[in-house]
FIGU-237682 format. One line per 3 residues: their letters; for each residue x, y, z negated of N, C-alpha, C. Coordinates in steps of 0.2 Angstrom, whole numbers. Layout:
N
a> X/Y/Z/X/Y/Z/X/Y/Z; ... $
***
This chain:
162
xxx> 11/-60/70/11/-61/77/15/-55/80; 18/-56/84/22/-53/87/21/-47/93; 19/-43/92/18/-38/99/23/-33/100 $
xxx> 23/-34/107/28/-27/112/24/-23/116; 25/-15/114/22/-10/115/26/-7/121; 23/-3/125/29/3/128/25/10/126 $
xxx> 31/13/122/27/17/119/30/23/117; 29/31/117/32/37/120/36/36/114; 40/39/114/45/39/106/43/43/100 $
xxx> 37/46/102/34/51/97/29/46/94; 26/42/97/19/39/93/22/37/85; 15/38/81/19/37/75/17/29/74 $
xxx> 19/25/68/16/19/66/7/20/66; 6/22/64/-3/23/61/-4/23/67; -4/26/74/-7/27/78/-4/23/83 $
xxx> 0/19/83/2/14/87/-2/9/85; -2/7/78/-8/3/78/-16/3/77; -17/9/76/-26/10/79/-26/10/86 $
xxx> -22/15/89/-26/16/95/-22/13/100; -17/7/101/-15/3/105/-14/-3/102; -17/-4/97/-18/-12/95/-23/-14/94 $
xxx> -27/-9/90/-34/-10/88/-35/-11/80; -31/-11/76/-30/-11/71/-33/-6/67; -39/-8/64/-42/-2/60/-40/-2/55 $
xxx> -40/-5/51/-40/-8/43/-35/-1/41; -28/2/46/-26/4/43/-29/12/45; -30/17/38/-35/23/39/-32/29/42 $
xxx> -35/34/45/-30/40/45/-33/45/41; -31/48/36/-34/53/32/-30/60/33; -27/60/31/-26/69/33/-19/69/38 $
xxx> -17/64/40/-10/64/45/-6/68/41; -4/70/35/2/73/35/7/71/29; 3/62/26/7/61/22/7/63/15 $
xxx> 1/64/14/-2/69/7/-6/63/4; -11/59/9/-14/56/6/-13/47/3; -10/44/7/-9/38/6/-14/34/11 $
xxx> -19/33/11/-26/33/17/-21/27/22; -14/28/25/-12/24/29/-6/22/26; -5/20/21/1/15/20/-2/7/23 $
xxx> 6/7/22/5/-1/27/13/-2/24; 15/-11/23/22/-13/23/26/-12/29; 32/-11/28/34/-11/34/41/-16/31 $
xxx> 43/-23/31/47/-27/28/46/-27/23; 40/-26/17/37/-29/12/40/-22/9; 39/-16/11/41/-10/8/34/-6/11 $
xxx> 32/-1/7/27/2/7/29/9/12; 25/10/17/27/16/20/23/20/22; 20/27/24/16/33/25/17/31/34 $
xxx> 11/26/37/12/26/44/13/31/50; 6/37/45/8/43/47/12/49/50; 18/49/46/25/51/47/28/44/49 $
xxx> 29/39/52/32/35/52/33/34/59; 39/34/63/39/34/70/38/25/72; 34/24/77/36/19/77/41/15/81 $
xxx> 45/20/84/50/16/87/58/16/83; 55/20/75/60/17/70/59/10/66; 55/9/70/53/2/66/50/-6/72 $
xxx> 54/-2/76/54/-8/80/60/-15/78; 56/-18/77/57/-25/75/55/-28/69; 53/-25/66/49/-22/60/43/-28/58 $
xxx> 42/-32/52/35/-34/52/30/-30/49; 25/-26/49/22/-22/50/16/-25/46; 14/-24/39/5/-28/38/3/-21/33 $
xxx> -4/-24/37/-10/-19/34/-11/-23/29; -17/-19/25/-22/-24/22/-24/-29/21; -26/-31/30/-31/-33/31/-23/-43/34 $
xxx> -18/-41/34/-12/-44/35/-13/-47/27; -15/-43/19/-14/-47/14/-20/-52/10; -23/-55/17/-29/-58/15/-34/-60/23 $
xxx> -37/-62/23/-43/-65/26/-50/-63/22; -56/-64/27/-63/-61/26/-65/-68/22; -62/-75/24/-67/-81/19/-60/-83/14 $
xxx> -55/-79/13/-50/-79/9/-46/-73/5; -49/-70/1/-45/-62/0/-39/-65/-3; -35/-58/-4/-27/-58/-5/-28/-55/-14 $
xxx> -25/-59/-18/-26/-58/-25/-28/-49/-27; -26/-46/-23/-25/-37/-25/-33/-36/-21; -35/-39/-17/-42/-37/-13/-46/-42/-18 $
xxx> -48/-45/-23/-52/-48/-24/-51/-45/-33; -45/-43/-35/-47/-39/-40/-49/-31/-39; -49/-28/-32/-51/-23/-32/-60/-23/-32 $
xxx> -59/-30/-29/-67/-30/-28/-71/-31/-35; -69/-34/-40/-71/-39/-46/-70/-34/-51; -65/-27/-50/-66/-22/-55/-70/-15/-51 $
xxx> -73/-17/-46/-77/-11/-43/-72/-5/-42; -65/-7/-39/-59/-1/-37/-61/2/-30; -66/1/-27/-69/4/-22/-75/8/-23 $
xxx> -74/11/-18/-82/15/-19/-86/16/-11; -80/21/-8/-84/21/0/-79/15/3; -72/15/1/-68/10/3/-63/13/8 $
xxx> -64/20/8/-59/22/16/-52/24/13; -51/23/7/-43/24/5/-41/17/5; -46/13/2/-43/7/0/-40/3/3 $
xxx> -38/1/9/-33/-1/12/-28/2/12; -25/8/10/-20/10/11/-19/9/1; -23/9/-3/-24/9/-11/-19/2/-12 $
xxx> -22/-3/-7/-19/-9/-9/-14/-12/-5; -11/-9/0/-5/-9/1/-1/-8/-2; -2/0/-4/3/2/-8/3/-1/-13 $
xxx> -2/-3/-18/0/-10/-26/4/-13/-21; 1/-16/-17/7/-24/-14/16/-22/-15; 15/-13/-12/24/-13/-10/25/-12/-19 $
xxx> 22/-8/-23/22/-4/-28/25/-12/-33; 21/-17/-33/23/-23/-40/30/-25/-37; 30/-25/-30/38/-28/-29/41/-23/-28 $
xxx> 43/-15/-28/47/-12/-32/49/-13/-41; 44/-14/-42/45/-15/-51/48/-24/-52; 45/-28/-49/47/-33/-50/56/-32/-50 $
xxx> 58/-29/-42/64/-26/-41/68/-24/-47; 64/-21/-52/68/-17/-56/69/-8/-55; 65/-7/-49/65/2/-49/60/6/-54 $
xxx> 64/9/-54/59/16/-60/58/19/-57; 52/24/-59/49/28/-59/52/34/-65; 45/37/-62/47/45/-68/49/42/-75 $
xxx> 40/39/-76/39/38/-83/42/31/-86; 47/28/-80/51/21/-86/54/22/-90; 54/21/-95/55/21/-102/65/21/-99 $
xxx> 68/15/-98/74/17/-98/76/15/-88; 77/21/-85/79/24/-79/83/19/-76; 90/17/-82/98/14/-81/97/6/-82 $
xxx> 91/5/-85/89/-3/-82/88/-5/-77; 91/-5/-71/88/-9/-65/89/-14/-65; 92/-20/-69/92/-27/-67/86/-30/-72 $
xxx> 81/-28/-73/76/-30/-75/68/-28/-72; 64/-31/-73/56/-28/-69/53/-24/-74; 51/-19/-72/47/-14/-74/40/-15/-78 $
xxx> 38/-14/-86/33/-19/-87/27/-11/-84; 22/-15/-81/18/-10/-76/12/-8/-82; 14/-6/-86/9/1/-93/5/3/-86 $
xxx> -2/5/-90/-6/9/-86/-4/16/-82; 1/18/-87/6/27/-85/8/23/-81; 13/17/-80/18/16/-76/16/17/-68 $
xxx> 7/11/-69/4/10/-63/1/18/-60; 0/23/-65/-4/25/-62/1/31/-58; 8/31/-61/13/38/-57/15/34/-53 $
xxx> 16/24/-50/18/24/-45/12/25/-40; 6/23/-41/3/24/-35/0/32/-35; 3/37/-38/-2/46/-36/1/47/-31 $
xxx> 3/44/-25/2/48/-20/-2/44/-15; -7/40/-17/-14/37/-15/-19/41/-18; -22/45/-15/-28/47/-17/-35/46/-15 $
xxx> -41/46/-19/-47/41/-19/-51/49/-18; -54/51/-15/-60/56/-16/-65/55/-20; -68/48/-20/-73/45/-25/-70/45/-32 $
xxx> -64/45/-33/-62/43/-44/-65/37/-44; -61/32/-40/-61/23/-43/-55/23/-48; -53/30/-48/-44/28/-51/-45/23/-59 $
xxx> -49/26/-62/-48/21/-68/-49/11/-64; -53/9/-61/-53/3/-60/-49/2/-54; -43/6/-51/-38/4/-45/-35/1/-51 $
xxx> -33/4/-57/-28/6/-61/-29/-3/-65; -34/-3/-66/-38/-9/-70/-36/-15/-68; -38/-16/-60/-35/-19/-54/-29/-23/-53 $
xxx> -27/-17/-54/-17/-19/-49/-14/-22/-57; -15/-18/-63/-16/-22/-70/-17/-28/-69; -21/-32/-68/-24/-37/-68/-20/-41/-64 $
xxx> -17/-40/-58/-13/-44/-52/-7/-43/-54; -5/-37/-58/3/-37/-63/3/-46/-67; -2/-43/-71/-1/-49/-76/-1/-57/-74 $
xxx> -5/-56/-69/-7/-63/-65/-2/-65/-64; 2/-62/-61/10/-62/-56/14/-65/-60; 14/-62/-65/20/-62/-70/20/-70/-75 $
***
């Protein structure tokens, strides 16, 4: 859906969408881009809404979590977070599964990380080992330690996918 804001050039993403759209799903944790708490896609790329201005991203399609799924329909990464208990209070987890959504199609892409085995492979998909999944997603952090079952999770929608 499409919406037009008028909006000061400093607002960030995150905050353009909680407090003038009404968009909760997306969290605010520590605003400085440390936690992860507010990723959201921004063209099917994973972004820190926090530091992210929103008028860099004007024209932008913008989805939250709650963008990869429905309450009487979850999104396959919401329904294995559920079914491996990758939640606990739940307040990262919107930003947890974002970030998997951008995280598989980076790999699927071909992009390495630290730990890919071979770096100078980019025309093939990254096969997502639990070390692969768990260095792309450290810069989502859980206060509760779901991490073994995030990690469990996004495994599960790799393989599914693939």
């Amino acid at each position: 859906m499409d919406r037009e804001l008028d909006l000061d050039p400093r607002v960030s993403v995150l905050d353009a969408l909680r407090d003038r759209l009404g968009v909760t799903s997306v969290k605010k944790g520590c605003d400085h881009g440390q936690c992860g708490a507010c990723t959201v896609l921004a063209d099917g790329r994973r972004i820190l809404s926090c530091l992210a201005l929103a008028a860099s991203y004007d024209g932008a399609e913008v989805t939250t979590s709650a963008g990869l799924g429905a309450p009487d329909r979850l999104g396959d990464l919401q329904e294995a977070f559920v079914a491996r208990d990758a939640l606990q209070c739940g307040y990262c987890t919107p930003g947890q599964i974002c970030s998997a959504e951008g995280m598989l199609a980076e790999a699927r892409a071909g992009m390495p990380s630290h730990v890919s085995p071979d770096v100078r492979d980019v025309d093939s998909p990254v096969e997502l080992t639990d070390d692969e999944i768990r260095e792309r997603m450290s810069g989502n952090l859980c206060r509760c330690g779901a991490y073994v079952n995030i990690v469990a999770a996004i495994g599960d929608v790799a393989r599914a996918r693939s």
